[in-house]
N, C-alpha and C positions, 0 to 999 in steps of 0.2 A: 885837869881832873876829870876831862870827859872820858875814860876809858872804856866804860860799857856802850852797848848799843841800849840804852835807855827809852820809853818811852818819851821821853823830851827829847834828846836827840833824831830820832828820827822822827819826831812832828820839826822839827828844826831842817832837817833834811827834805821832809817833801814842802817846806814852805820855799829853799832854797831851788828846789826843784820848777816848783810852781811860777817861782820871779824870772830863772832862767826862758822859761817853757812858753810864759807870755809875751816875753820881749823879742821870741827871736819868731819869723813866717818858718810854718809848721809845712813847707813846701819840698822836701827833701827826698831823698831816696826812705825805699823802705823797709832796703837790704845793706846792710854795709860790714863791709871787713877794715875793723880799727887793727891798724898795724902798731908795732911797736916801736917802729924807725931802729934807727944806731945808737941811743943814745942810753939804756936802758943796759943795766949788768945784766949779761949773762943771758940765757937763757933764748940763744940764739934759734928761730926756725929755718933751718935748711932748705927748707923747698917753700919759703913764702914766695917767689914769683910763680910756681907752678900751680899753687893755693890761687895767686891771683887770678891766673886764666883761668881755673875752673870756676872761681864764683863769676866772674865777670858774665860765663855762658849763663847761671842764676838770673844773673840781672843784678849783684851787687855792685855797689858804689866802693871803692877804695879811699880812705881817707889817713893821711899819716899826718897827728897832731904835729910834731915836730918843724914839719912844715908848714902849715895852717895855722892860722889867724883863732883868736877865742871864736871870734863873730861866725868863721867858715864853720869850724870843728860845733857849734850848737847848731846851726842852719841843718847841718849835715844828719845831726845825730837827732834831734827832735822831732822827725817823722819815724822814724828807724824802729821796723817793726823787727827788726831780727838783726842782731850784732853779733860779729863774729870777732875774737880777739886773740891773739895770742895771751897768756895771761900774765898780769903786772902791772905797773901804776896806770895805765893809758885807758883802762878799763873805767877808772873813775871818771871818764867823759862819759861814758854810755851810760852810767847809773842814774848823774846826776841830769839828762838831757832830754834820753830814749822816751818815748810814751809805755804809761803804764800799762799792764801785760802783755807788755814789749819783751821777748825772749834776747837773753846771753845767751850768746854759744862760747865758753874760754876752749881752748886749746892747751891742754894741760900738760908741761913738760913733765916727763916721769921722772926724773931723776929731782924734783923740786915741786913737790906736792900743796898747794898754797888752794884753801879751800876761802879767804878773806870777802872774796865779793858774795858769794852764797848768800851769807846772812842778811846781808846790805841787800842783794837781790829781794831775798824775802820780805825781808821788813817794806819795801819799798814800792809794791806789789809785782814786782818782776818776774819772768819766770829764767829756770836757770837749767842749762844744759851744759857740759863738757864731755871732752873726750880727752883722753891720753897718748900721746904721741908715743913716738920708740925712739930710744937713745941713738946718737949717731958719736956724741963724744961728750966728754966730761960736762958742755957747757950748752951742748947743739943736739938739736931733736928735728923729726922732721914728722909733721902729719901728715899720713897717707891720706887721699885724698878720697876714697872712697869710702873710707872710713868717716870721713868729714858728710861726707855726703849723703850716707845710711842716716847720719843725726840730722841733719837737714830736711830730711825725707821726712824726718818722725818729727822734728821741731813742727813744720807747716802742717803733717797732720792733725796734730794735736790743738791745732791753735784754736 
């Protein structure tokens, strides 16, 4: 019956956050691109290896839960002053782990408009950024990369 974001729920969320946050060394990257691996409908990015070499010149961290351990995927994400995601369930590592005024960046397929972590971003004191890709097929988008990069420019200025 929890279907709103309720004041008790999110005091429920940053208590879950908080147990997370203390148990794991706060030693991580402070950039990272959460991938969404193969396992995930739909909603395929075409150019995530190209995405990868560009952030990597960043200085971000790649991390793909699917293969990672609870224990890596919080190490990982608990210093992570800036998350890059494509967008979809994989994101709720970054909400529940990132440090507060810790920016999302989602990667927004156009064709599947899903605004879900915004409010969980807000509530939670996050800050929140996307962008919208361009269709490549029914299921597959690809973010241009300089595009990505223009938001990354203004993400770090703003911080």
């Amino acid at each position: 019956e929890d279907h709103e974001l309720s004041d008790d729920r999110i005091a429920r969320m940053k208590r879950v956050r908080d147990r997370l946050r203390s148990a794991v060394p706060q030693d991580g990257p402070s950039h990272v691109f959460l991938s969404r691996g193969s396992t995930g409908r739909g909603r395929v990015l075409a150019n995530e290896a190209e995405l990868h070499t560009a952030l990597r010149k960043r200085g971000f961290a790649l991390l793909t839960p699917e293969t990672s351990t609870p224990a890596e995927i919080a190490r990982t994400l608990t210093s992570a002053r800036v998350v890059v995601s494509p967008e979809g369930s994989a994101i709720a590592h970054a909400v529940m782990a990132m440090p507060a005024e810790g920016t999302l960046v989602v990667l927004q397929p156009p064709l599947h408009f899903n605004m879900f972590y915004k409010t969980i971003a807000d509530a939670l004191g996050l800050r929140f950024a996307f962008t919208v890709g361009d269709v490549v097929g029914d299921e597959t988008f690809v973010q241009p990369v300089d595009r990505l990069e223009r938001l990354l420019d203004l993400v770090e200025r703003s911080a």
